[in-house]
C-alpha positions in Angstrom: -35.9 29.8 8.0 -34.8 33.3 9.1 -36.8 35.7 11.1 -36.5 39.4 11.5 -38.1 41.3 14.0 -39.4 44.7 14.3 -41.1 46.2 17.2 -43.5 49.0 16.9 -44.9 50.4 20.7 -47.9 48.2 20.4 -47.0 45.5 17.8 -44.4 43.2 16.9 -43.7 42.2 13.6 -41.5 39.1 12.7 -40.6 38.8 8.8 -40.2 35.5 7.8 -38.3 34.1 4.8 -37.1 30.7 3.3 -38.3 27.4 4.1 -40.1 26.5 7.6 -38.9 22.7 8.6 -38.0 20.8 10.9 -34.5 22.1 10.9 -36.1 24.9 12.5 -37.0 23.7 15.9 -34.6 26.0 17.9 -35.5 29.2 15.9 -38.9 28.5 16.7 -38.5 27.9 20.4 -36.9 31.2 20.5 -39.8 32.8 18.7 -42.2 31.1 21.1 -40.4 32.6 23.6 -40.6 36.0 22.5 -44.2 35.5 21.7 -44.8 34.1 25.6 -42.3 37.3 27.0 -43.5 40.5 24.8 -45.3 43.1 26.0 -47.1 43.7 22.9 -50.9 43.3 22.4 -50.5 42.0 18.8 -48.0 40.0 17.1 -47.7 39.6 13.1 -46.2 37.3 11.2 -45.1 38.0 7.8 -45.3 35.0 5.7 -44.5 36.5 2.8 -41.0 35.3 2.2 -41.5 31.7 3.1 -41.1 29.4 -0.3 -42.1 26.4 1.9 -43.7 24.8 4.8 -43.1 21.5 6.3 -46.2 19.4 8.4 -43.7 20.2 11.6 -43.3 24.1 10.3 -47.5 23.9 10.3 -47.2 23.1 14.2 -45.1 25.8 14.6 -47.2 28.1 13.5 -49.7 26.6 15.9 -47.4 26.5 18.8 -47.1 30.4 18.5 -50.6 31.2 18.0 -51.4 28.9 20.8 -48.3 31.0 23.0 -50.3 34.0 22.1 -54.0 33.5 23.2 -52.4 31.5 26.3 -50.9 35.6 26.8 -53.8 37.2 25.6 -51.4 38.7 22.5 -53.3 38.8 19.3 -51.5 37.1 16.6 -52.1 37.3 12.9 -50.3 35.7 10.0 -50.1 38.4 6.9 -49.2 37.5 3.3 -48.5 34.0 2.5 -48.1 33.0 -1.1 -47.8 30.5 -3.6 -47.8 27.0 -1.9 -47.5 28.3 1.6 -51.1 29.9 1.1 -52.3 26.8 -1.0 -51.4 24.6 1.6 -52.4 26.5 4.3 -55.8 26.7 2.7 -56.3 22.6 2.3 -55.2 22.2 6.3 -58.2 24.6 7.2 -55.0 26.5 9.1 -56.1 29.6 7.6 -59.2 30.4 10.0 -57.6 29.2 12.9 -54.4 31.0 12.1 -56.1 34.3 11.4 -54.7 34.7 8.5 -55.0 37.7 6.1 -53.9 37.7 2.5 
C-alpha cells in the first residue's frame, strides 16, 4: 500500500492506493500516528485506489478510526470500489467506518 497525504487547514486527506495487507503494518503505524498527532478536526481516507483488502488491512482501518474518536478527529473513509466496497459491505465495516461512496 502507499499513502499520500494532503493537508488542508482543517482536514487531512490520505490517498490510498494498491493493496492493504499485512505487509503493511509499519505504514499503518505511521498513519496511526499521524491520525493520534494531527491537529485537524477531520481526517479522510481515500479508498479509492485500493484493489484489495486483507482481514489484517480491515483492522487497520479500525485501528485509525479508533485513534480518531480516542482524539476527538472525525474520520471518514470516501470512495471504495469494486471488492474493497463489496467486502466492506458483508463485514458491516461500512457503518462503523463512516463510510461514504
Amino acid at each position: 500500500m502507499e499513502f499520500k497525504l494532503k493537508e488542508t487547514g482543517e482536514s487531512m486527506l490520505m490517498e490510498m492506493s494498491g493493496k492493504l495487507t499485512y505487509a503493511d503494518q509499519n505504514k499503518a503505524k505511521e498513519i496511526e500516528s499521524l491520525v493520534d498527532n494531527c491537529k485537524a478536526k477531520s481526517v479522510q481516507f481515500d479508498l479509492s485506489g485500493l484493489s484489495s483488502v486483507d482481514s489484517s488491512g480491515f483492522g487497520m482501518l479500525i485501528r485509525w478510526k479508533d485513534a480518531g474518536l480516542k482524539h476527538g478527529v472525525e474520520t471518514k473513509f470516501l470512495n471504495p470500489t469494486g471488492i474493497v466496497a463489496k467486502s466492506l459491505k458483508a463485514a458491516h465495516l461500512d457503518d462503523y467506518l463512516s463510510v461514504d461512496q
